[in-house]
KEZAKOL-787599 format. One record per residue (C-alpha): x, z negated, y; residue in one letter. Coordinates in Angstrom, 3 decimals. Example, Ala and Ser with C-alpha at 12.3 -4.5 7.8 and 13.67 -1.06 7.14 Angstrom:
BEGIN
<pt c1="12.300" c3="-7.800" c2="-4.500" resn="a"/>
<pt c1="13.670" c3="-7.140" c2="-1.060" resn="s"/>
# end
This chain:
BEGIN
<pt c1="3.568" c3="28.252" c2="40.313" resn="x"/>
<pt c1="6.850" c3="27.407" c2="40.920" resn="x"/>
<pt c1="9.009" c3="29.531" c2="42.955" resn="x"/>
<pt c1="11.963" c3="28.865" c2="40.757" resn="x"/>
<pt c1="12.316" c3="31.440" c2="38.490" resn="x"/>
<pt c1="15.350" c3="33.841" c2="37.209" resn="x"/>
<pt c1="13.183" c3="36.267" c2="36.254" resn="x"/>
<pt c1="12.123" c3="38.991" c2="38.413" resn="x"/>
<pt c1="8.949" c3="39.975" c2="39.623" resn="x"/>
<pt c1="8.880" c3="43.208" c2="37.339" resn="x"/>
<pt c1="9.794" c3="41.234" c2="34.215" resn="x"/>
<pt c1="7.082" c3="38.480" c2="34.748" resn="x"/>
<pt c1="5.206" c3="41.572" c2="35.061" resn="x"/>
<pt c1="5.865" c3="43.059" c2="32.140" resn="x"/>
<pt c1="5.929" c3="39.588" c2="29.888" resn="x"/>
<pt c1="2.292" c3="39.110" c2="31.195" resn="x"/>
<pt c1="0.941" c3="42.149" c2="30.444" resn="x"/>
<pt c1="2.671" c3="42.087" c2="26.815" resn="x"/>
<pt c1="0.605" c3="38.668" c2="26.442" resn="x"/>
<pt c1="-2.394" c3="39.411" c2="27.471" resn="x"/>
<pt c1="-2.217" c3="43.045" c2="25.533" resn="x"/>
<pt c1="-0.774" c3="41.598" c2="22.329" resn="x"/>
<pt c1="-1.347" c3="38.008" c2="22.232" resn="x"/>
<pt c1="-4.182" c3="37.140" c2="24.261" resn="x"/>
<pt c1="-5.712" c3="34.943" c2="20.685" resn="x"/>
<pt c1="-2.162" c3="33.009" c2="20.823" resn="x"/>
<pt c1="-2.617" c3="32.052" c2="24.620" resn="x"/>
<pt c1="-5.764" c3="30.637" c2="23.837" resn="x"/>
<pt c1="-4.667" c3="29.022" c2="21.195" resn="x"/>
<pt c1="-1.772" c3="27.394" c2="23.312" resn="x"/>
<pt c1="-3.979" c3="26.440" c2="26.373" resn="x"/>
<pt c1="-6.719" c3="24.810" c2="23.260" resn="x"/>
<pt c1="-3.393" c3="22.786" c2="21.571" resn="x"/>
<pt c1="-0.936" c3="22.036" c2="25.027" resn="x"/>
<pt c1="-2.937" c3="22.853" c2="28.016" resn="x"/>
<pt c1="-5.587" c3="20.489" c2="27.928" resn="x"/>
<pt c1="-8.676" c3="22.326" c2="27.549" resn="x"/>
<pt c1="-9.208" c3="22.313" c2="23.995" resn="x"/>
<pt c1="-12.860" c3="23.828" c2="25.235" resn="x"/>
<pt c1="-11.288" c3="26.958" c2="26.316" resn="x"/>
<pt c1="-12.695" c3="30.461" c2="25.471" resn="x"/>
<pt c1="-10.365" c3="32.918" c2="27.530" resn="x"/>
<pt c1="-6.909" c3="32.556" c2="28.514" resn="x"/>
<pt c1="-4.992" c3="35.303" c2="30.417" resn="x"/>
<pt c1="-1.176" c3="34.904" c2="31.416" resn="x"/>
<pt c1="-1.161" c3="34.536" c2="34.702" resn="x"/>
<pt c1="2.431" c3="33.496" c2="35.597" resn="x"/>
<pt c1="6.308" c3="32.640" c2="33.820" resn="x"/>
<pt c1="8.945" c3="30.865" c2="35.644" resn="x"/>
<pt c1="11.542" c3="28.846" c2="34.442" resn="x"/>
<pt c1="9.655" c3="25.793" c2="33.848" resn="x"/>
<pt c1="6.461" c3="27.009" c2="32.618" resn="x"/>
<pt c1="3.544" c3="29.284" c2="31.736" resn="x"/>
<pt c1="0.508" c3="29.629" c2="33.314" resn="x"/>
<pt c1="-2.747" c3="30.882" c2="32.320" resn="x"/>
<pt c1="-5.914" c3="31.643" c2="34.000" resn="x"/>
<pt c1="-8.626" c3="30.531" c2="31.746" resn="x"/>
<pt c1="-12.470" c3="31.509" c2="31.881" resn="x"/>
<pt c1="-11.768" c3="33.443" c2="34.712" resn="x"/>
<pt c1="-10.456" c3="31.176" c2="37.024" resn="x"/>
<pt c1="-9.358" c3="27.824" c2="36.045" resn="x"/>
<pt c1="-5.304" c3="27.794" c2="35.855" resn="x"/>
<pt c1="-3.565" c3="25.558" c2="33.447" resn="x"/>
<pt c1="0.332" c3="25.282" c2="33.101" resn="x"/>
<pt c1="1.597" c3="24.632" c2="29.839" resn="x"/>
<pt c1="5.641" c3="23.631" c2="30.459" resn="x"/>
<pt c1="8.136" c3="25.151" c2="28.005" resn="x"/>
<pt c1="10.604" c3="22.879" c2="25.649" resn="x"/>
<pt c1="13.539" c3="23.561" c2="28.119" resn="x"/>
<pt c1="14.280" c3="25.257" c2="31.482" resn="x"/>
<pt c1="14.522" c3="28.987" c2="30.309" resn="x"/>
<pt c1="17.526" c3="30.423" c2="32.306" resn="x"/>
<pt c1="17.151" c3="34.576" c2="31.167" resn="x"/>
<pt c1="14.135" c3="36.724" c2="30.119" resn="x"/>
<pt c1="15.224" c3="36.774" c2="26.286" resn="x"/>
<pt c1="14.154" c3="32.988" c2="25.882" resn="x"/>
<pt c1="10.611" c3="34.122" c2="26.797" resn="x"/>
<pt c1="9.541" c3="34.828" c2="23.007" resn="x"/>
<pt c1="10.797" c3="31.902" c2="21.322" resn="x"/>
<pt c1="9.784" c3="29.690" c2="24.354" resn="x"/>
<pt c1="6.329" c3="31.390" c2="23.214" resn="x"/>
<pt c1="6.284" c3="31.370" c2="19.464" resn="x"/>
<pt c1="7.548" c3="27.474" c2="19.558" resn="x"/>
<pt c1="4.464" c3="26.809" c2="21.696" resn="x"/>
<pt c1="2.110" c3="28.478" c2="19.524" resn="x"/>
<pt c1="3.559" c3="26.851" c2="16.675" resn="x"/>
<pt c1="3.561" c3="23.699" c2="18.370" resn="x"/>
<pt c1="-0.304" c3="24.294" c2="19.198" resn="x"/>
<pt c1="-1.489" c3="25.432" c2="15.624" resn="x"/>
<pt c1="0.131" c3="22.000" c2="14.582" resn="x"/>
<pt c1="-2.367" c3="20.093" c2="16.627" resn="x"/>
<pt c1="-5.152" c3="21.995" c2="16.165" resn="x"/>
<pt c1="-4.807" c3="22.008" c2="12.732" resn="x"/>
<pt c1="-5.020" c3="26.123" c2="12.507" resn="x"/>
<pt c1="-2.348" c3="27.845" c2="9.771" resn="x"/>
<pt c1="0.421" c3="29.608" c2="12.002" resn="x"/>
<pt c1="0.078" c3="33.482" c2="11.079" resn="x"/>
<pt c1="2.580" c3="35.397" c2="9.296" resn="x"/>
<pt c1="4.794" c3="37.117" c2="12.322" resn="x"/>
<pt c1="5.227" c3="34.249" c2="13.937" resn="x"/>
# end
């Protein structure tokens, strides 16, 4: 991972265990649509920085999936996120859910 990031080590912390508690089905579905491994069937967040996120996928392949934009403060985490996901569902075909 890059080692350009303006987030700090307890807030990567912190966003990666809010993914992989809460949203562990919408990695997946990001590394299946953006990542490149539409043959996926685990994803864990293993990194953020400020170009990218990174997952870990059946337990031990990483794949980077780059945000829109260089994300400059924690707050454009979420949206970074949801526009991927959104961006995913659209080319997989898959309806984006509700709180989203």
């Amino acid at each position: 991972m890059s080692t350009r990031t303006p987030f700090t080590a307890d807030a990567v912390e912190a966003i990666k265990r809010h993914m992989n508690d809460d949203h562990a089905a919408d990695s997946l579905i990001i590394v299946r649509g953006l990542g490149g491994r539409p043959d996926a069937t685990t994803a864990l967040t293993s990194d953020v920085d400020a170009e990218a996120i990174e997952f870990t996928i059946d337990g031990g392949e990483r794949v980077r999936v780059p945000w829109g934009e260089t994300l400059t403060e924690r707050a454009q985490v979420r949206k970074a996120v949801v526009e991927l996901y959104r961006e995913a569902c659209g080319n997989l075909g898959l309806p984006i859910r509700g709180e989203h």
